[in-house]
N, C-alpha and C positions, 0 to 999 in steps of 0.2 A: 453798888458804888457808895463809898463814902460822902456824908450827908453832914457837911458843915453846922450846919440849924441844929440838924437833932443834938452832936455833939456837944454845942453848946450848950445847950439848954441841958443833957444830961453831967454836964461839969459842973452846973448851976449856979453862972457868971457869967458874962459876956466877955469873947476873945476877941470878937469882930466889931473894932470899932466902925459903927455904919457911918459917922459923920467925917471919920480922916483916912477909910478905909483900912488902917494898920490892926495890925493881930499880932496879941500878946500869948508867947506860950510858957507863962509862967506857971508852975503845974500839970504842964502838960506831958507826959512820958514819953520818952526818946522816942517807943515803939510807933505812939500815934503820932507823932509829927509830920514825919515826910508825907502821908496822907493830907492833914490837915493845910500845910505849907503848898503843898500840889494843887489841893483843891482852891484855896485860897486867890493862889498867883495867875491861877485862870478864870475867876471869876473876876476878880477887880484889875483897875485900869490904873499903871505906877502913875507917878510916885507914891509910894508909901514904905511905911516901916515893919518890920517884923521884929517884932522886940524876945531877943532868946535870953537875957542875961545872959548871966559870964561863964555859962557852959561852954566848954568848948566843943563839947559833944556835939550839944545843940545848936550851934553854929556850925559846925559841917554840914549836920543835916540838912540844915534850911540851903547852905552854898551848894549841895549837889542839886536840890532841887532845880536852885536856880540855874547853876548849868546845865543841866536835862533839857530844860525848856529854853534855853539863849538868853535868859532875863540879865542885863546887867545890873552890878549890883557895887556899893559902897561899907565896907567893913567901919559901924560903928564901936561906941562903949556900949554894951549890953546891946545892940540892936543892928541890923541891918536893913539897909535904902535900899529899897528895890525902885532902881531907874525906869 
């Protein structure tokens, strides 16, 4: 299983903000995303932000996730609310 922490620490920056819960995947590649987004949305408790910037790529990716698992969610500028 994909391993939140380790990823981090081998990107050598922090995605996971521990104090607002939100996760920034700027530099993150398409490929790893929907892992990272998956693991993310089921460890933490919404509201919070998943900030994709203005890929549009990367905003599907994170919106399937969210539909996969029911999460409701708010289409921001660069980011989306997960309800």
């Amino acid at each position: 299983m994909f391993n939140i922490t380790v990823y981090i620490h081998q990107m050598g920056k922090r995605r996971a903000n521990k104090t607002t819960n939100n996760l920034d995947l700027h530099g993150v590649k398409h490929q790893d995303a929907d892992v990272l987004v998956e693991e993310h949305i089921l460890l933490n408790t919404p509201p919070f932000r998943i900030i994709t910037g203005h890929s549009g790529t990367m905003q599907n990716i994170v919106k399937k996730v969210l539909v996969r698992h029911d999460f409701q969610y708010l289409d921001g500028n660069g980011h989306i609310i997960v309800l």
